[in-house]
N, C-alpha and C positions, 0 to 999 in steps of 0.2 A: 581582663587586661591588667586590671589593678594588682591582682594576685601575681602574675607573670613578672612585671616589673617590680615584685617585692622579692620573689626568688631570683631572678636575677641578680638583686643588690647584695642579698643574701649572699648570693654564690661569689659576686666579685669582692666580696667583704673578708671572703676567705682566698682566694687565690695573692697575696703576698703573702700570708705564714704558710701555704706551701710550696712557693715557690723558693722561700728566704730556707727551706731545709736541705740540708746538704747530704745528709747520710751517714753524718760525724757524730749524733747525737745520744747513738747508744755510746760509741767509744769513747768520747768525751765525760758520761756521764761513767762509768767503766774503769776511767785511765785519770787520775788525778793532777792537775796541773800542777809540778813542780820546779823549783831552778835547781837541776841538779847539782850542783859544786856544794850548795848548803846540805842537799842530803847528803853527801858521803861526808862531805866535813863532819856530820852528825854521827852517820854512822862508825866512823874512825874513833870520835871522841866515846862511845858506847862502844866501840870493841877494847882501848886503850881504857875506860873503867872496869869492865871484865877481866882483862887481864892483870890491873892492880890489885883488885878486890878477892876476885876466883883463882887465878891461876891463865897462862898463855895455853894451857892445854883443855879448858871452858868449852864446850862444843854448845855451838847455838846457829838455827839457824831461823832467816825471816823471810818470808815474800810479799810482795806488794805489785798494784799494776802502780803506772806512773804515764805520762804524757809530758815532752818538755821539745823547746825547738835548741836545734843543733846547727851546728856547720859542719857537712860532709867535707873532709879532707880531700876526698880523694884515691886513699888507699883501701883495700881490703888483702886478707893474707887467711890462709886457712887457722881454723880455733882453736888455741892454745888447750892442749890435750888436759891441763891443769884445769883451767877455765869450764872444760866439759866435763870433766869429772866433779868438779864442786856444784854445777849445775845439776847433772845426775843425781847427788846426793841430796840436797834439797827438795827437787821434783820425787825422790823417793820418800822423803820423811813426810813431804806435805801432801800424798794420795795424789802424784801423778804418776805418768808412764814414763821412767827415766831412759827407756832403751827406744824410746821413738826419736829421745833428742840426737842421739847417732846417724840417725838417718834423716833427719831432717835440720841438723844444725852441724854448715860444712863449713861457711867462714864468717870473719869478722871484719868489722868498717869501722876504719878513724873519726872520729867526730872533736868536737871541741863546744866546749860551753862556757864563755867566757874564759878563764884563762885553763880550763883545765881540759885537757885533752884524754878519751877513753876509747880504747876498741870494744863493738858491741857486738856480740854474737848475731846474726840476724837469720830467723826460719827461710829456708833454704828455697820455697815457691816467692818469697818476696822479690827474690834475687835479680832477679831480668828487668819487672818494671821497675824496682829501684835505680838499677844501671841504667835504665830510658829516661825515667823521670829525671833526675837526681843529681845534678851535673857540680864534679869539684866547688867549692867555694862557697855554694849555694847553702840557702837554710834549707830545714824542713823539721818538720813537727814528728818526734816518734812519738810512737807509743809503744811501751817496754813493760815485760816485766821483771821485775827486780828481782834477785836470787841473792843473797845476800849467807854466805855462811861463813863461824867464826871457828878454827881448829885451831889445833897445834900445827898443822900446816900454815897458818895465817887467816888477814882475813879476806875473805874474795865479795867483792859486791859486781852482780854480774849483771848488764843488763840485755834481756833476749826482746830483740826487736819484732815485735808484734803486728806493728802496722806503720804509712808513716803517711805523711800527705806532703809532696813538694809545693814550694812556697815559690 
């Protein structure tokens, strides 16, 4: 009886750390918590030294995953053909498949993050529970990842909506 009532306690010692998991914890761990408006300020300020130092015609590009909470505007409109093609070329230089993003990235969502407002490409199966979940006004936490490339085109910081969780 004594042994019984020791795995028992045992057992109930463990059911709040799994109950308290969510299933957030790889993407979380994955997706870097940041306040977007500081990254692209950063990134601007790093493509505007490139083009002092190297030249506006400098090619560079970077990727990053990221996690950050947004406010859905409300809007979406299909993907600026510019926007997919700088994605393309990133997911080519960095050993992805750039010709899956055509078929699976068809439009983009207004968001806002403190004062700055961004359309983000979003993968094309997210699309429906986003529109259930996701309602104007509302927050909600994406998780993106960054495609960031600097041409004689400009610079494009793009971000491809990965995953999100409504709030």
């Amino acid at each position: 009886m004594k042994t019984l009532l020791i795995a028992f306690v045992f057992f109930l010692a463990f059911i709040p750390d799994g109950a308290a998991q969510s299933g957030w914890e790889t993407w979380d761990k994955n997706y870097r918590l940041v306040y977007l408006p500081e990254v692209l300020k950063l990134e601007q300020q790093y493509a505007d030294s490139i083009d002092r130092t190297a030249g506006k015609s400098s090619y560079y590009i970077r990727h990053d995953k990221y996690r950050f909470m947004a406010i859905f505007l409300g809007e979406s409109r299909p993907v600026d053909p510019k926007v997919l093609g700088s994605m393309k070329n990133v997911f080519k230089l960095s050993g992805g498949e750039p010709d899956a993003l055509g078929q699976n990235v068809v439009h983009e969502y207004l968001f806002q993050v403190g004062e700055t407002k961004f359309w983000a490409p979003m993968q094309k199966q997210l699309e429906k529970s986003f529109k259930k979940e996701v309602k104007p006004k509302k927050q909600v936490l994406l998780y993106g990842l960054f495609l960031n490339e600097h041409s004689s085109n400009g610079l494009f910081n793009t971000l491809l909506i990965s995953e999100f969780q409504a709030k």
